[in-house]
GUTI-194638 format. One record per residue (C-alpha): x, y, z; residue in one letter. Coordinates in Angstrom, 2 decimals, always signed. Each point is the difference from the previous one (the first is absolute). Layout:
+---------+---------+---------+------+
|      c1 |      c2 |      c3 | type |
+---------+---------+---------+------+
|       X |       Y |       Z |    A |
...
+---------+---------+---------+------+
***
This chain:
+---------+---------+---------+------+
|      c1 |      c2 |      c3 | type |
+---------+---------+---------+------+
| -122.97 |   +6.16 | -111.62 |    X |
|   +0.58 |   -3.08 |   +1.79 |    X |
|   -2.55 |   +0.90 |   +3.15 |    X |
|   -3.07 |   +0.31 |   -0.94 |    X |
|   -1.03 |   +2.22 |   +2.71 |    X |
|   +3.11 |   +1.88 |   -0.17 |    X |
|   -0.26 |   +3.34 |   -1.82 |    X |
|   +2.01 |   +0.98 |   -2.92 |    X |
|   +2.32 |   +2.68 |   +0.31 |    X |
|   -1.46 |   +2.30 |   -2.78 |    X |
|   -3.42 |   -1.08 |   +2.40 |    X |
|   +1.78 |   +0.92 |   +3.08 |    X |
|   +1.04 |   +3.63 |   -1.91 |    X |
|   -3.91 |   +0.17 |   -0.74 |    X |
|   -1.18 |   -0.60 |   +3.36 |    X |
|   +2.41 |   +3.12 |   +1.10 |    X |
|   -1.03 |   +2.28 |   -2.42 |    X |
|   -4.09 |   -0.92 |   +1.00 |    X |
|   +0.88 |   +0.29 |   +3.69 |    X |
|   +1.42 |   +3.55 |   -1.20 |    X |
|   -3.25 |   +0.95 |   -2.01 |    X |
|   -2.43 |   -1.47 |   +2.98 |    X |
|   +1.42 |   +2.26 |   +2.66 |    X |
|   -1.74 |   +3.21 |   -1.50 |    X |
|   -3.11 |   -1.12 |   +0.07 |    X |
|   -3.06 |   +0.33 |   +2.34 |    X |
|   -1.59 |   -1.98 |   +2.58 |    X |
|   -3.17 |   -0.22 |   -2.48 |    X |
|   +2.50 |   -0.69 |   -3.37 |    X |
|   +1.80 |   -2.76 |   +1.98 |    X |
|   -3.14 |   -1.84 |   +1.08 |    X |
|   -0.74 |   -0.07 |   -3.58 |    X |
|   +2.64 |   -1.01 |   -1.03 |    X |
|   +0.51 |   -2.72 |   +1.73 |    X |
|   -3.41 |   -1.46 |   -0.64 |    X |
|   +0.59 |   +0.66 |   -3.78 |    X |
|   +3.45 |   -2.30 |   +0.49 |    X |
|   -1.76 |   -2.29 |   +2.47 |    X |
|   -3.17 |   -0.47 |   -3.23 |    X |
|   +2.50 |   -0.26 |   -2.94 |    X |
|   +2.43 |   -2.70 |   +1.86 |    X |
|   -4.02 |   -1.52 |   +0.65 |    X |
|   -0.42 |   -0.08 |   -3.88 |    X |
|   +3.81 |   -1.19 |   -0.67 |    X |
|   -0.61 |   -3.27 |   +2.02 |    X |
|   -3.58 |   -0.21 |   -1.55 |    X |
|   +2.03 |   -0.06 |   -3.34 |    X |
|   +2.64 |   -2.08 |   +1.29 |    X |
|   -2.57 |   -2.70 |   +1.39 |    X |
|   -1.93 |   -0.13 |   -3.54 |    X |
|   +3.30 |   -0.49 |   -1.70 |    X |
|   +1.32 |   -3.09 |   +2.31 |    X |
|   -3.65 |   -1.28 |   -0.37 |    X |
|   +0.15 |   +0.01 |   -4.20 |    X |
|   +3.48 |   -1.02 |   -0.13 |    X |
+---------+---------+---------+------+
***
């Protein structure tokens, strides 16, 4: 990958495929599920932060 904020294809292909799963769902599942992405991409850079910190 030589942009880093550039998707993948095979993350491009998995983006699709979510967008198809997401569409189902309820107002009340999508609110959820957005804050459950919104807290674990919270936890990623939490992880990411400590890492960069103790390298």
């Amino acid at each position: 990958m030589d942009m880093p904020g550039k998707l993948t294809l095979e993350q491009e292909f998995k983006l699709q495929v979510l967008k198809e799963q997401v569409r189902g769902l309820s107002l009340d599942q999508a609110q959820e599920y957005v804050v459950e992405v919104m807290r674990q991409m919270m936890v990623k850079d939490n992880l990411v932060k400590h890492l960069l910190k103790n390298a």
